[in-house]
C-alpha positions as CSV (number, residue, x, y, z in Angstrom):
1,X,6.4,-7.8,-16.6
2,X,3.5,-5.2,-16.3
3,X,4.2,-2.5,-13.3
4,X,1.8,0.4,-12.4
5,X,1.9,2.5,-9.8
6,X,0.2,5.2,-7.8
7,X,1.5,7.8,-4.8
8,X,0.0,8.9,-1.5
9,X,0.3,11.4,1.1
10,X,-0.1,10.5,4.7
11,X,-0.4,13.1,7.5
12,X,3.1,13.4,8.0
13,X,4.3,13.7,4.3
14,X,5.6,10.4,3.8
15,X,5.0,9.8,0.4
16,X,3.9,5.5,-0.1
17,X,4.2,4.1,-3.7
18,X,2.3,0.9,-4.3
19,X,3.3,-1.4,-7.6
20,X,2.5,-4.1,-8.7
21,X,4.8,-6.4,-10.0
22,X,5.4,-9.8,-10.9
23,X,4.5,-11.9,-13.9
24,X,1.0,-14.5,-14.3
25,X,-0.4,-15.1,-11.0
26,X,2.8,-14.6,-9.0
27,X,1.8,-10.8,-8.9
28,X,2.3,-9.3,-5.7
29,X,2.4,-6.1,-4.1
30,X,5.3,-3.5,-3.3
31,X,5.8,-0.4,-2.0
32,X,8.6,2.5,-1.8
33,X,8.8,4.8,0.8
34,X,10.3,8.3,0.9
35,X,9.7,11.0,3.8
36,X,10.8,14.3,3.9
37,X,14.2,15.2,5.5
38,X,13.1,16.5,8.5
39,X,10.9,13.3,9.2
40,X,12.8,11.5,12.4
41,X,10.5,8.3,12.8
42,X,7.5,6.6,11.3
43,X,5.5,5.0,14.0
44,X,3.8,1.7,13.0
45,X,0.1,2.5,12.6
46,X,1.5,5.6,10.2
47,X,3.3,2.8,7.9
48,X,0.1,0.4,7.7
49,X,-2.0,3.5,6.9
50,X,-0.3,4.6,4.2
51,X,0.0,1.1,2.9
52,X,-3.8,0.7,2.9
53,X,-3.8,4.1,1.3
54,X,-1.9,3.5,-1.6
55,X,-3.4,-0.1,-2.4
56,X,-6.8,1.7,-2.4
57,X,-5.5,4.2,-4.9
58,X,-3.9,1.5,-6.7
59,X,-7.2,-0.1,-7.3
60,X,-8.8,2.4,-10.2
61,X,-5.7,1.7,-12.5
62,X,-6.2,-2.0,-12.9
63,X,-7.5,-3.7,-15.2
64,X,-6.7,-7.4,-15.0
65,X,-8.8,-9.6,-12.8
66,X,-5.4,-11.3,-11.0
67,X,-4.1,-7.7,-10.0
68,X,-7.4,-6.9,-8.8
69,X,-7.2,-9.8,-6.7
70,X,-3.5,-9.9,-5.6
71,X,-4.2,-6.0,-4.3
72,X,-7.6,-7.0,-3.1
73,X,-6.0,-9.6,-0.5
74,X,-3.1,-7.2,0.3
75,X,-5.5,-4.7,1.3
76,X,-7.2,-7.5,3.5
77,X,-4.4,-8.3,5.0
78,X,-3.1,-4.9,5.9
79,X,-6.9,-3.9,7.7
80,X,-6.6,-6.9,9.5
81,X,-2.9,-5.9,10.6
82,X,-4.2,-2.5,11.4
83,X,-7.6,-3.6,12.9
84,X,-5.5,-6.2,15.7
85,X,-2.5,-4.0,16.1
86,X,-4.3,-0.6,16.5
87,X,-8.2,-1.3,17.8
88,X,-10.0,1.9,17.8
89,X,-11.0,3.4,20.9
């Protein structure tokens, strides 16, 4: 099992980890969150963009074609979370 990961920063300090993990093409991706102590809540749009975040800094560090893909489509999927759930004004 092959897992790599990379970190982000959102505005409000939460720190989103992306992996990948998984074996052959059942790869998918996964993420661990920590905020800082003072953090109360995490509203919905902040989670997705830190998600989106991390998968696109994920993206330099592969190197296989079936990671590439498997973050690719997470990516997709999270913009089109983030495009229904939180249209731009």
């Amino acid at each position: 099992m092959v897992v790599k990961m990379n970190i982000t920063i959102s505005e409000s300090l939460m720190i989103c980890e992306a992996k990948l993990c998984g074996c052959n093409n059942k790869k998918k991706v996964v993420y661990g969150f920590s905020e800082p102590v003072h953090g109360l809540c995490i509203d919905k749009n902040q989670l997705i963009s830190s998600q989106i975040q991390a998968c696109r800094n994920l993206i330099p560090n592969i190197t296989d074609e079936t990671e590439l893909k498997t973050v690719q489509k997470e990516l997709e999927e999270l913009n089109t979370i983030n495009e229904y759930s939180f249209p731009q004004k």
